[in-house]
C-alpha positions as a printed NumPy array, in Angstrom:
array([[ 25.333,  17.028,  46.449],
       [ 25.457,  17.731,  42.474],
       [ 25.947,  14.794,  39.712],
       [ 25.154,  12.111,  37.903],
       [ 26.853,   8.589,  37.388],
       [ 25.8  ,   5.275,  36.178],
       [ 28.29 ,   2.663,  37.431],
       [ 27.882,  -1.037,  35.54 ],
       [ 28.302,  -3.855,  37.97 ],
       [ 28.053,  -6.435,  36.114],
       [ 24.899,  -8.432,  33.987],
       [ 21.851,  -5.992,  34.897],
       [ 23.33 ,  -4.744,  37.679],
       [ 23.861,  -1.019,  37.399],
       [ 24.431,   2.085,  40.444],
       [ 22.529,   5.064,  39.138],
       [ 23.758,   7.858,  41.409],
       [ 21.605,  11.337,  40.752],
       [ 22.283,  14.4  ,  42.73 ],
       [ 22.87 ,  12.495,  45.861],
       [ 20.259,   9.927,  45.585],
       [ 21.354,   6.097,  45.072],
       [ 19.586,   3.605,  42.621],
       [ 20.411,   0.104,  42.167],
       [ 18.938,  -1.971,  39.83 ],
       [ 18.074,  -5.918,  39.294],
       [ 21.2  ,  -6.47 ,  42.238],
       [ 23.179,  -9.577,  41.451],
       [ 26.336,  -9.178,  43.827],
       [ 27.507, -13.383,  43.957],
       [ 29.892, -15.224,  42.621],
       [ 27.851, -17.585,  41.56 ],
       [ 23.581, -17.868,  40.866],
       [ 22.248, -21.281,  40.39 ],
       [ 24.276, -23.064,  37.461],
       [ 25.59 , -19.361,  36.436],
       [ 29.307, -18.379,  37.723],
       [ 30.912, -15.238,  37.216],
       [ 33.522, -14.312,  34.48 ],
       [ 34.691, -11.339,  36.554],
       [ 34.933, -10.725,  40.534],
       [ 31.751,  -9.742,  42.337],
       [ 31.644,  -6.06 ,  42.893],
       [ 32.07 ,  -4.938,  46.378],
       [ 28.907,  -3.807,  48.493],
       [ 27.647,  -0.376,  46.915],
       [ 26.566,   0.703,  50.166],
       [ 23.448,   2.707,  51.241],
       [ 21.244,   2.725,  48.536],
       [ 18.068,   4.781,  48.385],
       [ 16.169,   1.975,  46.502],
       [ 16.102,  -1.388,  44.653],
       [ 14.857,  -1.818,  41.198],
       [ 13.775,  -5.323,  39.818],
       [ 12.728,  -5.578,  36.531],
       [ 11.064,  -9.127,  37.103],
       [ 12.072, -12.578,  39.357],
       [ 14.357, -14.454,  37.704],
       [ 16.852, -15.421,  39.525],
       [ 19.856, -13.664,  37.509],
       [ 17.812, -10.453,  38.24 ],
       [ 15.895, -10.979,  41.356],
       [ 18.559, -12.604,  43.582],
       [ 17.769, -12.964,  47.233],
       [ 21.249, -13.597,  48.762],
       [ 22.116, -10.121,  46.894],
       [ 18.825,  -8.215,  48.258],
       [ 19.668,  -9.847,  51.953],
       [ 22.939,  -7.843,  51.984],
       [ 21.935,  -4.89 ,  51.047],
       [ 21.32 ,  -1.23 ,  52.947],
       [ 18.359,   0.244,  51.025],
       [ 15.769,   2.541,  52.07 ],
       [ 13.256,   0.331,  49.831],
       [ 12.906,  -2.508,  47.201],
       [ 10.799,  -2.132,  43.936],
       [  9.441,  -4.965,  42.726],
       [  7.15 ,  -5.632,  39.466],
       [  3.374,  -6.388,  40.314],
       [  3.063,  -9.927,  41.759],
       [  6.623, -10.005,  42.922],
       [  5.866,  -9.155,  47.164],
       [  5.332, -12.732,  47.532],
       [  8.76 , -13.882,  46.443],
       [ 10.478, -10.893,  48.617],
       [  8.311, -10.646,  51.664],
       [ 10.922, -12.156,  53.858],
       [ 13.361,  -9.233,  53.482],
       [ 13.369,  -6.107,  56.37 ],
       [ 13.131,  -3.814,  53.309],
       [ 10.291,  -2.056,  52.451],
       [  8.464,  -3.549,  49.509],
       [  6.819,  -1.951,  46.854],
       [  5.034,  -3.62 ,  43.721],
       [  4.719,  -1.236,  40.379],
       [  2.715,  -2.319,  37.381],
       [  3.764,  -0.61 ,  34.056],
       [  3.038,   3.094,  34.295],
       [  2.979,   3.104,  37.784],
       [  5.489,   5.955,  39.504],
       [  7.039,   6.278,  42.623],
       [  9.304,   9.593,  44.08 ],
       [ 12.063,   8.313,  46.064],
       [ 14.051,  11.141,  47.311],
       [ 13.215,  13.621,  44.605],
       [ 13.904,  10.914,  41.843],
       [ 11.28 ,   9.948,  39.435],
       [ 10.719,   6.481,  38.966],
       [  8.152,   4.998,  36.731],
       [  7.924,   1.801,  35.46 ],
       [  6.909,   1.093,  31.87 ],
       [  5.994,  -1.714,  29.84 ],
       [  8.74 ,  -5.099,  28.994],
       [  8.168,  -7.702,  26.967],
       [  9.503, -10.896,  29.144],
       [  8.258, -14.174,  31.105],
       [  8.708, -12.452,  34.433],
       [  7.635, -15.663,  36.477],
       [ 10.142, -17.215,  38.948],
       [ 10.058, -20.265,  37.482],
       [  8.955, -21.85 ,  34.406],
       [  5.53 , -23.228,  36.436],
       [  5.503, -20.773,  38.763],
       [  2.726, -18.08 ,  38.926],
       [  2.172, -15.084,  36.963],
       [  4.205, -11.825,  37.346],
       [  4.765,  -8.683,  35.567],
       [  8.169,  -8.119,  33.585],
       [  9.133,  -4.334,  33.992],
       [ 11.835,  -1.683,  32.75 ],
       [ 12.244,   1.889,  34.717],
       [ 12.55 ,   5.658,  33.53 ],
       [ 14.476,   7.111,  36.311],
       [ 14.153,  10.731,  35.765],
       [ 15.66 ,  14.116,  37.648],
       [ 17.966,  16.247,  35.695],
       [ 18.348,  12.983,  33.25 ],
       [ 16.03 ,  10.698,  32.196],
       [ 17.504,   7.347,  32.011],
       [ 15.969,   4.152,  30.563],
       [ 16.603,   0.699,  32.187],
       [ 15.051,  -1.715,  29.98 ],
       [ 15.785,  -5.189,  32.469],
       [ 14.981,  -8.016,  30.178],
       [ 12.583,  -7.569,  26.909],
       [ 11.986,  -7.914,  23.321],
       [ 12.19 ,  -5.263,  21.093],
       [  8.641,  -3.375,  20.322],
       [  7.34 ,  -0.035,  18.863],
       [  6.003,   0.867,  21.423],
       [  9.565,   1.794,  22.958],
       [  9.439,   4.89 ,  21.151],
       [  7.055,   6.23 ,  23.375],
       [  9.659,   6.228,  25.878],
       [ 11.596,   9.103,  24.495],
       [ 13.199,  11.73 ,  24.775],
       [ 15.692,   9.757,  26.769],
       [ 19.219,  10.911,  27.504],
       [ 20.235,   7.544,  28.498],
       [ 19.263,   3.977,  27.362],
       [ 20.95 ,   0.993,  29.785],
       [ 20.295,  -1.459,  26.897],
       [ 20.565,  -5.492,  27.355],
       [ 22.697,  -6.845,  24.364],
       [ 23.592, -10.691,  24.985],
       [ 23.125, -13.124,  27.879],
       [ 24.736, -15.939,  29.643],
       [ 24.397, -18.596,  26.942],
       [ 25.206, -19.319,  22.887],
       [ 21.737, -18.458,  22.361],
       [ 18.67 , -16.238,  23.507],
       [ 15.291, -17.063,  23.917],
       [ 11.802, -15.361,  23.444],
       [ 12.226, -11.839,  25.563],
       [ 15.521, -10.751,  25.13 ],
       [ 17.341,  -8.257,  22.714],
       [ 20.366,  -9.335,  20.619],
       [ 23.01 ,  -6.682,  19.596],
       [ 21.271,  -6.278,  16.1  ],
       [ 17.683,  -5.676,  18.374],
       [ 19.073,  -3.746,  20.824],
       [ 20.516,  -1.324,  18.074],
       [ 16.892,  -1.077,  16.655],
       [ 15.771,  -0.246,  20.093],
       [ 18.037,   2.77 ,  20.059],
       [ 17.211,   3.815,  17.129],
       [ 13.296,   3.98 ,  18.298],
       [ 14.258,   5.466,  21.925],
       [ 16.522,   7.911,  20.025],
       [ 18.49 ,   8.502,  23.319],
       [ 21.85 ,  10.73 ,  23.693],
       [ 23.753,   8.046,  24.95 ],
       [ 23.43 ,   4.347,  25.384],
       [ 25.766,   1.724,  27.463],
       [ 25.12 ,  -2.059,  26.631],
       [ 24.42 ,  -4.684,  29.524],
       [ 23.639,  -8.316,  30.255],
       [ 26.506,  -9.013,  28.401],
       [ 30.165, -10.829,  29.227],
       [ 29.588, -11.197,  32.925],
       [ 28.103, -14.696,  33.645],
       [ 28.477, -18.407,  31.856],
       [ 27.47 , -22.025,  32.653],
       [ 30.502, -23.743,  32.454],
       [ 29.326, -26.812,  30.476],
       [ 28.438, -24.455,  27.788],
       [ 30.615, -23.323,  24.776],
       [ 32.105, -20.039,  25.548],
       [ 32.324, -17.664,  22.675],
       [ 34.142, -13.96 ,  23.001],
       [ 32.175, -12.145,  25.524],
       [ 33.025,  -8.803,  24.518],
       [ 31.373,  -9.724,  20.868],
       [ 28.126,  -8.309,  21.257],
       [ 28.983,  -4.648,  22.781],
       [ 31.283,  -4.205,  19.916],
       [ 28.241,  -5.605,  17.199],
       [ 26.308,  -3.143,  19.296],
       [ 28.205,  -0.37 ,  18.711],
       [ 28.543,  -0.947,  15.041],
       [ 25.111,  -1.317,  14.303],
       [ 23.816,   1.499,  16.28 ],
       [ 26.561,   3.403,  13.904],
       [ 24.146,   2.359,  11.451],
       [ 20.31 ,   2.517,  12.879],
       [ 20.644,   5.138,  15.327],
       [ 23.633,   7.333,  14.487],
       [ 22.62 ,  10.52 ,  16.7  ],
       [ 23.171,   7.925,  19.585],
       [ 26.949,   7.797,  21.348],
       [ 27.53 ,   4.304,  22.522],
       [ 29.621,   3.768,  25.75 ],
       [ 31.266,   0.214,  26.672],
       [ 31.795,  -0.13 ,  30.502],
       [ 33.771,  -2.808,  32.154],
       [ 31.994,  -4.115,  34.997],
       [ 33.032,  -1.831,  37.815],
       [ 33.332,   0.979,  35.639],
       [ 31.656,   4.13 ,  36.003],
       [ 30.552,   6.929,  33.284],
       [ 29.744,  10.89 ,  34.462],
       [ 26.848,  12.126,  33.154],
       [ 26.857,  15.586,  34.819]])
């Protein structure tokens, strides 16, 4: 089976389909999460997958419901996160950055975020990861981070999945902003970049501003700070053919 395809579900929830073999990353299939509800429909179930990638254990990335319902070969988890997953039939793995793992002929290696990956604000220490997924591509998922240099030592990259926004007015410590997230391009330098974590979820007792705001800053700025880079904006749901 020949091509590639990176389908956005939604938040940091993307299908990475390479020559047959099926990816899923930080799976958040619900309505709702905690406080959080959806702006859009949940996606329907992407069926077998080959593996699970979590970028760290919060709960809008690490969601258990999600992970119960899902038919994958194994689960991928960030060092110290087997605790908080042990319960599911899957097979669990733990990578620490620069770790790598084949699954089914597909690179994955797991490189260095800049994020509070615990479960909970007291809870106990955990790693915060992003994956290079590479075969005939090599495609960046960067989870949840700040921007650093070191991200240049990620490239060459063909694709960056890049988080612009997130669910509230206002970002914390370890996240990118659409301004940051066009300086990350512009040090991962890859061919093409699609912006996540953006528009899908909202606390209803918060002010709601125009979700589709940041891809579009995104887009303008990476006109700007990393012009050699095409920027796609998905709908969640929508898929993009790479090969």
């Amino acid at each position: 089976m020949s091509g590639v395809a990176v389908t956005w579900l939604g938040h940091a929830t993307v299908l990475l389909e390479l020559a047959g073999t099926r990816l899923l990353t930080d799976s958040l299939l619900r309505g709702r999460v905690a406080h959080l509800r959806r702006r859009v429909p949940p996606p329907a179930p992407p069926g077998r997958l080959d593996a699970v990638l979590v970028s760290h254990l919060h709960r809008d990335h690490l969601d258990l419901p999600s992970l119960r319902g899902l038919d994958a070969g194994v689960v991928i988890v960030p060092r110290g996160g087997a605790r908080v997953v042990r319960g599911l039939s899957h097979e669990i793995v733990e990578l620490a950055a620069g770790d790598e793992l084949a699954v089914r002929g597909v690179s994955v290696r797991a490189v260095e975020a800049l994020h509070d990956g615990r479960r909970s604000p007291v809870g106990r220490p955990a790693d915060t990861i992003g994956f290079i997924v590479a075969q005939s591509l090599r495609i960046y998922f960067a989870g949840d981070t700040e921007l650093f240099d070191a991200m240049a030592g990620f490239a060459p990259l063909d694709v960056a999945l890049l988080p612009v926004a997130g669910w509230g007015p206002r970002l914390g410590p370890g996240h990118m902003d659409a301004e940051q997230a066009a300086a990350a391009a512009a040090l991962l330098r890859p061919d093409l970049a699609v912006p996540i974590h953006w528009g899908t979820l909202a606390a209803p007792a918060l002010r709601r501003g125009d979700p589709d705001e940041p891809p579009r800053r995104f887009r303008a700025r990476c006109a700007v700070l990393a012009p050699t880079t095409r920027v796609e904006l998905l709908r969640p749901g929508e898929s993009l053919a790479l090969a």
